[in-house]
N, C-alpha and C positions, 0 to 999 in steps of 0.2 A: 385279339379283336376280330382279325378271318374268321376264325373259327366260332365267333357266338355271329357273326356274319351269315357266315356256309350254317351253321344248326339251323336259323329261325327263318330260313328259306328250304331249308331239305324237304320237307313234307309237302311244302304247294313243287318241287323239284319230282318228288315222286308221285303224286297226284298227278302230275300234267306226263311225266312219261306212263305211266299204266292208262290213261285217258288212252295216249298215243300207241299203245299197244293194242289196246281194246277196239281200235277203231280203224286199224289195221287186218284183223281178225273180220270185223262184222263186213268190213270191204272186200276181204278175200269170201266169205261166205256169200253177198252178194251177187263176185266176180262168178262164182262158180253153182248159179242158180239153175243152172241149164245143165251140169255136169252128172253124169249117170252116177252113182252111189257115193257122193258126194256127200260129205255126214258135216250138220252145221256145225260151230264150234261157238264157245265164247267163254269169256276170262269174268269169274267173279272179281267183280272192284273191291267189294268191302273185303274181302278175305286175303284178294293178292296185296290192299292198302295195307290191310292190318300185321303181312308178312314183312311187308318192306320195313313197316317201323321196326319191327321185332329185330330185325336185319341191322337196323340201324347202326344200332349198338354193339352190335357183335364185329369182329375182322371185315365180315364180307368177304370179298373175292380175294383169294392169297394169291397173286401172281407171279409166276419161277422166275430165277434169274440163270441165265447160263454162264454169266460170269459174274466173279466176285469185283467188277470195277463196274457193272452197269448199276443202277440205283433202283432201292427198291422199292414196289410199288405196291397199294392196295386199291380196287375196285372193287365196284358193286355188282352182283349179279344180273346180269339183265332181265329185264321184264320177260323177253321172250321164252327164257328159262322156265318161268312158272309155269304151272299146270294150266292148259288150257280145257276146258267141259266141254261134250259131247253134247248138243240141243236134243230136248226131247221131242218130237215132232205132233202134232195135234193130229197130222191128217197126213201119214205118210204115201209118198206115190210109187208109183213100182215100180220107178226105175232106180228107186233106192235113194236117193235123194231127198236127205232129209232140211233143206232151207226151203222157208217160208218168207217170202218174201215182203209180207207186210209187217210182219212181225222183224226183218231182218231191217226194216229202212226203217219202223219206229225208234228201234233201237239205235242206230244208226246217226240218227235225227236226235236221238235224248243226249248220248254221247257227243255230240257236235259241242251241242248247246252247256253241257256239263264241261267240258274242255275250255268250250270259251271263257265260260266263268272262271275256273280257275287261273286261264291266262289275266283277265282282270282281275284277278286277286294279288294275283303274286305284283303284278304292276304295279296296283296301286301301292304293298308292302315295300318294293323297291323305291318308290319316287317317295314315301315316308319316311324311309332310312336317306335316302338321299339329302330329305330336308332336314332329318337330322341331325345330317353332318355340315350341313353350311353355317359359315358363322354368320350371328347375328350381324343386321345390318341396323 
């Protein structure tokens, strides 16, 4: 029962951390708008989404055990793991610094707003299962 629980939550689970990855990234690019050869970065969603399902189903992260009495565990690779891109710059300036800043808070801003949404999604999925586990009254 966890377990068909933990599956039909996993996907808004990695959605909402690669959201949180992504918006982490566009924040340090921002952070470093000023910073001399400073090269933007940014995580494709659909592609690191489409890796995590693929992941899904596989071991994921195999974790060592140094003793035969501790218990063993399996994790997920972190988001931070995945490949991050190199931004291509429209209008590079010569101090090598490649963020554009409107381009960096558009995105920024889409990201927010895509996060949010997934945070009410998964909500609303939780408080559906909740109601489906109360008894009738």
């Amino acid at each position: 029962m966890i377990d068909q629980l933990e599956a039909s939550l996993a996907f808004h689970q990695q959605a909402l951390s690669l959201r949180n990855e992504r918006q982490k990234v566009l924040a340090s690019n921002i952070a470093n708008a000023d910073t001399p050869g400073y090269k933007a970065r940014d995580l494709d969603f659909a592609k690191a989404l489409e890796s995590a399902q693929r992941q899904s189903g596989s071991d994921g992260l195999a974790l060592s055990r140094t003793s035969a009495h501790h218990l063993s565990g399996q994790g997920h690779a972190s988001p931070a793991a995945r490949e991050l891109l190199y931004r291509v710059p429209d209008q590079p300036s010569l101090d090598g610094n490649t963020v554009d800043m409107d381009r960096e808070r558009s995105a920024f801003a889409d990201n927010t707003v895509r996060y949010q949404t997934a945070l009410t999604l998964i909500n609303s999925r939780i408080q559906g299962l909740k109601q489906a586990m109360q008894p009738e009254r």
